[in-house]
N, C-alpha and C positions, 0 to 999 in steps of 0.2 A: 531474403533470409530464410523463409520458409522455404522455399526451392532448395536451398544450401541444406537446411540440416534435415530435409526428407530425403535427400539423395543421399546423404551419410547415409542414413538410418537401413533406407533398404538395398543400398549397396553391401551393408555388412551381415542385416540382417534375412535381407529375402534375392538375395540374386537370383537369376534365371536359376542357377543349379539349386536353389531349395523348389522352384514347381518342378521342375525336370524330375527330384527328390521322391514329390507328393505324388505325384505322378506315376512312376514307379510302386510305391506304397501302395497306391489305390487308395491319397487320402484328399477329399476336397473339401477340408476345412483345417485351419494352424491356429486351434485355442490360443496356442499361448503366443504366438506369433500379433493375434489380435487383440489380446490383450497389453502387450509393448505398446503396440499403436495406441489402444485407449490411453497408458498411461502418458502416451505422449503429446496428448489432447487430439487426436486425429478423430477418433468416434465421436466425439462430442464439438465439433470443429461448427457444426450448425445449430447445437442444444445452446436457448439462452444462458447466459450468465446465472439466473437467476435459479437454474433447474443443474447446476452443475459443469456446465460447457463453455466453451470459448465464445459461442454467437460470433466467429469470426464473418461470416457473410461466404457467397457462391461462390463469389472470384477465390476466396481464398481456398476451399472446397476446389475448385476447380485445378488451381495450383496443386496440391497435392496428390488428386486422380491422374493428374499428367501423369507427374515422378514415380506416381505407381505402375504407369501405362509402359513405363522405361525398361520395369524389370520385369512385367508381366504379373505383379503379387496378385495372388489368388485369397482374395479378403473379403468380407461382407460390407465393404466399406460405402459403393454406390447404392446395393438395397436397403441396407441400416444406416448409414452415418448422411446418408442424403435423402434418399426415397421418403425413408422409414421417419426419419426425423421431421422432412416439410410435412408431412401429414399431421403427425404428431402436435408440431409448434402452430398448424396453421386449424387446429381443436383447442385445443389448451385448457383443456379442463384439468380435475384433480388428474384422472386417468393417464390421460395424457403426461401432464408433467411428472406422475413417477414414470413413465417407460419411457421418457426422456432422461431421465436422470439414470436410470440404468443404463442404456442405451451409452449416454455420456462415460461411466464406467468398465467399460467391457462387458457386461454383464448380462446383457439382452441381445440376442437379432433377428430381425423383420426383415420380408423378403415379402413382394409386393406380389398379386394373385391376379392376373386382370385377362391374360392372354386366354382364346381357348380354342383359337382356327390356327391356319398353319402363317399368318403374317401377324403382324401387331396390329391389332384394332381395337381399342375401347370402348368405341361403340357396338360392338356383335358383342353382345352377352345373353346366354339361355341358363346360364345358373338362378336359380331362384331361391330366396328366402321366404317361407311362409307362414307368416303370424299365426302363432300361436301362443293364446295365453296371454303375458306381457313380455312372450318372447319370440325367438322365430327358430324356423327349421331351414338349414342351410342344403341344396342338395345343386349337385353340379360337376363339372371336371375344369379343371384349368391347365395348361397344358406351357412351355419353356417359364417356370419360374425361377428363375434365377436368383440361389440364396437358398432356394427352398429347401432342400435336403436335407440343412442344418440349423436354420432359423428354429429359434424359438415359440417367435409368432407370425401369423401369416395376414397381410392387408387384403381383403379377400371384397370382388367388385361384386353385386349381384343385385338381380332384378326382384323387388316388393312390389305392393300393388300403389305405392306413391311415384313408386321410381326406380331408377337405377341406384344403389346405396354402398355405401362401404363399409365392410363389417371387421370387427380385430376378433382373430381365431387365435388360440391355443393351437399349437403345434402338434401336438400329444394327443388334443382332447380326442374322445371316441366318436367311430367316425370319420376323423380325417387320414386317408390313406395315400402316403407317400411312395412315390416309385421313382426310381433314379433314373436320367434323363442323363445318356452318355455322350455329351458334348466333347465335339472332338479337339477344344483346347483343355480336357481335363479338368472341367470348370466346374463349379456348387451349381446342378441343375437339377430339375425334379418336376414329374406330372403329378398333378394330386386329385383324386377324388375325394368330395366332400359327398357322406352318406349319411343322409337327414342328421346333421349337425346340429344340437340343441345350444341356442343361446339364449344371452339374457339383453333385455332392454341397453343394455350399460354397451353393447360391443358394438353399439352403431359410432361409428367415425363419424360427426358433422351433423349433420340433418337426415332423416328420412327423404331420403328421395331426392337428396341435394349433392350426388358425389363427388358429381363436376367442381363443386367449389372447394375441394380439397384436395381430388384427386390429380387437376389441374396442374397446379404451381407444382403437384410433387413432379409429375413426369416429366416437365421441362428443366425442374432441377436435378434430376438421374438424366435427360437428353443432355444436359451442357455438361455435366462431370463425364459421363460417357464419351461424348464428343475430346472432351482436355485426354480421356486416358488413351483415346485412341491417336490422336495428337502427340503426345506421346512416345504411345509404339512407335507412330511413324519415323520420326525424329532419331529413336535409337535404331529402327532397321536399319535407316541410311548411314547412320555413324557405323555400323558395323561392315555398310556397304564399301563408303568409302575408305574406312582402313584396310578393306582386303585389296581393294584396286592400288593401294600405293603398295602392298607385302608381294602380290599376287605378279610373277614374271612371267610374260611370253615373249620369245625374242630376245634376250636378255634385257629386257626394259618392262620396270613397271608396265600392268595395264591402263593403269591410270593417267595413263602418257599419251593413251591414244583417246585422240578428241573427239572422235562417236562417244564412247564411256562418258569422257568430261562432260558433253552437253547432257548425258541422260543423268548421272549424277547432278549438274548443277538446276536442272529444272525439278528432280526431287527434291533439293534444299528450298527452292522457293516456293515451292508447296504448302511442303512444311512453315515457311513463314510465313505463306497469307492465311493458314490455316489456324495457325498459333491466333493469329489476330481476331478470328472469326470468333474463337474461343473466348479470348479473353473479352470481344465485347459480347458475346454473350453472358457471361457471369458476371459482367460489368450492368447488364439490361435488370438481372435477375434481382441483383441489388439494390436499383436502384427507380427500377419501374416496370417491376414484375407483373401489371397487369399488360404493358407492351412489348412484352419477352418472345412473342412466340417464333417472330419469324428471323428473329437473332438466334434463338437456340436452333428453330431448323437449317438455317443455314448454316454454323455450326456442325450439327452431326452430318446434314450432308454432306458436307466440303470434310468432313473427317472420317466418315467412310471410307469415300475415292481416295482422297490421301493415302491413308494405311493401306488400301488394298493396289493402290499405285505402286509404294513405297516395297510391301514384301513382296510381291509378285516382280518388281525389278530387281528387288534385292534377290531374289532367289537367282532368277536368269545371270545377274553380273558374276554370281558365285562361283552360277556352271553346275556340274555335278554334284561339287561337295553340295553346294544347295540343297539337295535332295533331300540327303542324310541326314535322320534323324539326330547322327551324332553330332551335327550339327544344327546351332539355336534358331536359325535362322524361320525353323517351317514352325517351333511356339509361337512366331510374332504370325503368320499366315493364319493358324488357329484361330488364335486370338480374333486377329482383323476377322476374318470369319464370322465368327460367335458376335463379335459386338457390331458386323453389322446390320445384323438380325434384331437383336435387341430396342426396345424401346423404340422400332420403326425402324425400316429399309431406307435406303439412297432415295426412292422415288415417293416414298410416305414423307418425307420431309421435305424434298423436292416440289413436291407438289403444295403441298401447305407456303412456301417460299413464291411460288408460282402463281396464290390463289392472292397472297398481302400483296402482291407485286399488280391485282387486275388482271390477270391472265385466264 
């Protein structure tokens, strides 16, 4: 039923031709577009009950990053309505629970600060905070923040002398300088330098020197939504594949009639459904025994990388020329795959974590 009326919702409201739109514009961010979604309980789809939100759980989270994965929606919906929120709910202070409760409204968005080499690693950080006062000085760069250019606030990773920590920045505040990061799906990206940032005691996320225990749960819940969106794309590349092969005539017969096509067409569909299932037990782990999650969500995004990058790279080739052509949709879903599989760790950063639970 959630599948049903999100597929309504961004079929009328965000088809491929509103990014193709933004795009054009030069715009990578839809206020109002994000805000429908809040009213539609999507932003607060992981905000408890008690702070405003549905507390719907991953899996259902996940459900919905698919349907978005289908039209390509360009939303802050993985860095805020998932990222931003496990961190949030897994603090829970006063603090916390109002920027949940915004968050839940449309009203707030977070966009998570961790990367700052050219792969995802959360372990290599040389940003540093340093105590001063009862507060700290923030200095650093962080580099694909995805979200960042329009976020309100930034989850920012950096090194104290207890530990690695994680701090809530003000978007605005002075000091923090943002520079747009031109991702070639058109996406909300941004490098940011942080130039001795004054905080207060209040902006540490969790513990001093404990980041791991918050920053944890969040990334593997941005890897499994990530994972369902690119699940997704994949699933609408191939649908657009396979309706060009029965439109599309050489010989005067369908191409779809020729049975090279058919087997490379039906091995993308069952891609797509082992990969669906990776997914869904992954948001199924995350729910239900989120300290055992991790090598369900990496397997997960791994198997949802190669998918996607499977799925458009065949879907281009079966096209043929028009393939090419921007004026055709086919090269946003290539973008896309692209971008997200960079994101929150590569094919072989997951791989490898899936390889290490396995004894290898």
């Amino acid at each position: 039923m959630l599948a049903d009326a999100a597929r309504g919702f961004l079929d009328q409201k965000a088809p491929i031709s509103h990014l193709r739109r933004m795009r054009d514009e030069g715009r990578v961010f839809d206020s109002g577009l994000w805000k429908a979604m809040a009213e539609m309980g999507w932003a607060g789809i992981l905000v408890p009950e008690d702070c405003g939100g549905a507390g719907m759980g991953h899996s259902a989270a996940c459900v919905l990053a698919g349907e978005m994965g289908r039209t390509l929606v360009q939303s802050p919906f993985i860095p805020t309505a998932v990222v931003a929120t496990t961190v949030y709910s897994s603090v829970m202070d006063d603090r916390s629970r109002h920027a949940l409760s915004r968050i839940a409204t449309g009203d707030m968005t977070v966009a998570l600060a961790v990367d700052e080499g050219a792969k995802f690693d959360p372990e290599h950080i040389e940003s540093k905070a340093e105590k001063v006062g009862n507060g700290y000085r923030l200095s650093g760069r962080k580099r694909f923040v995805v979200g960042g250019l329009s976020a309100d606030r930034l989850l920012v990773l950096a090194h104290t002398e207890e530990g690695p920590t994680l701090f809530e920045v003000e978007a605005d505040q002075t000091g923090v300088n943002r520079s747009a990061l031109h991702l070639i799906d058109s996406g909300d990206g941004a490098d940011i330098l942080f130039d001795e940032v004054e905080l207060d005691g209040e902006a540490i996320m969790g513990q001093l020197g404990r980041a791991r225990d918050v920053l944890v749960p969040a990334l593997r819940a941005g890897q499994a939504a990530l994972a369902a969106e690119m699940t997704g794309l994949a699933s609408a590349a191939v649908g657009m594949t396979i309706a060009y092969l029965k439109e599309r005539k050489q010989f005067g017969v369908p191409i779809g009639a020729f049975q090279a096509l058919q087997h490379r067409a039906a091995h993308l569909w069952c891609e797509c459904e082992v990969t669906a299932s990776a997914v869904l037990n992954a948001g199924r782990m995350l729910d239900t025994d989120p300290g055992n999650a991790a090598m369900a969500v990496s397997l997960a995004k791994a198997r949802a990388t190669d998918t996607a990058q499977r799925a458009v790279q065949e879907g281009v080739q079966m096209h043929g020329g028009i393939g090419m052509t921007d004026d055709f949709d086919m090269g946003f879903f290539m973008k896309r795959a692209r971008v997200a599989a960079e994101w929150l760790g590569d094919y072989g950063y997951h791989a490898n974590i899936v390889a290490q639970a396995r004894g290898f």
